[in-house]
C-alpha positions in Angstrom: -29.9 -9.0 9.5 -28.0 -6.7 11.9 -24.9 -9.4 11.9 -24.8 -9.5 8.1 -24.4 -6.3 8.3 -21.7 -6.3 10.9 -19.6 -8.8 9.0 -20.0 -6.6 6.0 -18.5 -4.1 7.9 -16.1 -6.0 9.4 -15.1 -7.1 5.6 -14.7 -3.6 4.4 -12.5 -3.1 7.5 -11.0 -6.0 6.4 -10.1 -5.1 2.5 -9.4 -1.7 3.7 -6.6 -3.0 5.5 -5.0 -5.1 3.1 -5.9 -3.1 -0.2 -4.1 0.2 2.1 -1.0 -1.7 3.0 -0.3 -3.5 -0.2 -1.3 -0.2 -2.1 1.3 1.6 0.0 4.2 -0.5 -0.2 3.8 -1.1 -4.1 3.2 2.6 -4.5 5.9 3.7 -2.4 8.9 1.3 -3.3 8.3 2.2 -7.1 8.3 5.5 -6.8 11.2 5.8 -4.3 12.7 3.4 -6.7 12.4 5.5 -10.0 13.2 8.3 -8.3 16.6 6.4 -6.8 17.7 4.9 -10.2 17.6 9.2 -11.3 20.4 9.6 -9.0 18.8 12.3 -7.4 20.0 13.6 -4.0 18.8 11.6 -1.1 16.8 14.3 0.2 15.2 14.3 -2.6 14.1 11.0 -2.3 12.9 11.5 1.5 11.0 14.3 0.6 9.2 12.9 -2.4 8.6 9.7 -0.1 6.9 11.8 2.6 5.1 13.9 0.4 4.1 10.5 -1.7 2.6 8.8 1.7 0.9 11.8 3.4 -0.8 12.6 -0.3 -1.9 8.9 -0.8 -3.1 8.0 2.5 -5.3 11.0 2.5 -6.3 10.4 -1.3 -7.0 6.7 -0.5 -9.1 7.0 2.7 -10.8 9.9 1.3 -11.6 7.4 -1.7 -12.8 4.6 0.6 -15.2 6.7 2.5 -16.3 7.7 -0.4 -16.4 4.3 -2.0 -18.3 2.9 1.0 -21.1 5.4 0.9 -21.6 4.7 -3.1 -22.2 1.1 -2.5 -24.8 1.6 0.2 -26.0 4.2 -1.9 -26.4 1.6 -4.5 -27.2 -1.3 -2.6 -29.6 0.5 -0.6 -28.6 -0.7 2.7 -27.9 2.0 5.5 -24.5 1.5 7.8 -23.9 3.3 9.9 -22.1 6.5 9.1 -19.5 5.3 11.7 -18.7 2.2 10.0 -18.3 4.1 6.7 -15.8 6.4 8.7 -13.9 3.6 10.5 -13.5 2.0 6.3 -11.9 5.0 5.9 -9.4 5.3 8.9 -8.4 1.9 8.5 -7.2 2.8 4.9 -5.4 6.3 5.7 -3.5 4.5 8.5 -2.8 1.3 6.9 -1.2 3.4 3.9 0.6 5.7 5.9 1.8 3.3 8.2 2.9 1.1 5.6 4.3 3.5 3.3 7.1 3.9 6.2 8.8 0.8 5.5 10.1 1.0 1.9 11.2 4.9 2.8 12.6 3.9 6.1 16.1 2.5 4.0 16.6 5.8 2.4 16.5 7.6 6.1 19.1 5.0 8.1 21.0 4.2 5.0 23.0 6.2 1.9 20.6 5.7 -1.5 23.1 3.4 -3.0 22.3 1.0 -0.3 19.1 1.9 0.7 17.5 0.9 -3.1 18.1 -2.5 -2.7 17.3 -2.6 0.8 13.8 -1.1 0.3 12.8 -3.1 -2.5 13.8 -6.2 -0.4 11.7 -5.0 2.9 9.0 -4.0 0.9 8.9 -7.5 -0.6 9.1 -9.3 2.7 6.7 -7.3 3.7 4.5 -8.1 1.0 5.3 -11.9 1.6 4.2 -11.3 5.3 1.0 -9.4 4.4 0.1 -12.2 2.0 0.6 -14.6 4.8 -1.2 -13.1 7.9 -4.4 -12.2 5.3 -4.1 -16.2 4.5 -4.6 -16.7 8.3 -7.6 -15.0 8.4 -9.3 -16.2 5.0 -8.2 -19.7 6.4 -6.0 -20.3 2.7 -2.9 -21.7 2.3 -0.3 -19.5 4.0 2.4 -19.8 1.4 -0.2 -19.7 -1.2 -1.5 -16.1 0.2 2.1 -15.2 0.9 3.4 -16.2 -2.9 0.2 -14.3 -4.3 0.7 -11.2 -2.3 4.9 -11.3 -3.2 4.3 -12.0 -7.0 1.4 -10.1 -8.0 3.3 -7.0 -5.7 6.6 -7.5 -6.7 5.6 -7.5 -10.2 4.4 -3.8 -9.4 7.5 -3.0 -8.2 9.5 -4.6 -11.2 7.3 -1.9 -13.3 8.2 1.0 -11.2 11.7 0.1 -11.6 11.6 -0.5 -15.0 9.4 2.7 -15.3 12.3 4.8 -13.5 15.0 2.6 -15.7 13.7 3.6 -18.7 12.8 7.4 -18.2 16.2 7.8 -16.3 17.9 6.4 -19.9 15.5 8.9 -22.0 16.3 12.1 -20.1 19.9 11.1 -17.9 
């Protein structure tokens, strides 16, 4: 029973991982996007970036600690509070972490240049992601890869749009 429960954890780890990456890129990019197509100062971007990633990593590792402990609640089986902790971790850094790469563009680069240019790392990214999480779940790489670039580009595509359309409402 004890090494159910460690792959279980292991899992969570796992999901953690990729659910705080993907989560962070998506997240980011669109909202650095819709802010972008406002033609907002770049500063303004940065800071609403930052503020965006520190916020959400928080918010999301808070929310898988807390997640965690609701399913053993539920489920009745005790992990240790460490592991639930660790669920946690992996989720604040894995969002934080990621949510560096689509902001990155609008630090090196000027906005015009930088909107593309995060979209597009955010994508490969993405694409990346998709494929090492198909090395571990022993799928097909470009399967994973494709899944992970669709299903988070068409994220994207709605936080653009999102931006597009409020932009044309109140610009």
């Amino acid at each position: 029973m004890k090494a159910k429960s460690i792959r279980m954890a292991k899992a969570s780890e796992f999901r953690s991982f990729i659910f705080g990456i993907e989560d962070s890129l998506v997240s980011t990019v669109g909202l650095l996007s819709g802010i972008a197509i406002a033609a907002v100062p770049k500063a303004t971007i940065i800071l609403s970036g930052i503020v965006l990633i520190f916020v959400e990593a928080f918010s999301m590792g808070a929310g898988s600690f807390l997640s965690e402990s609701s399913v053993e609640d539920l489920t009745r089986q005790r992990v240790s509070t460490a592991s639930t902790v660790r669920v946690g971790v992996v989720m604040f850094l894995s969002y934080f972490f990621a949510g560096f790469i689509p902001l990155s563009p609008y630090i090196f680069l000027d906005a015009a240049a930088a909107f593309p240019t995060s979209i597009l790392v955010s994508l490969t990214a993405l694409f990346v992601l998709g494929i090492w999480s198909g090395s571990f779940t022993k799928i097909s790489l470009l399967k994973s890869g494709m899944r992970m670039l669709v299903i988070g580009g068409f994220a994207i595509g709605i936080g653009v749009m999102a931006g597009t359309i409020v932009h044309g409402l109140t610009g």
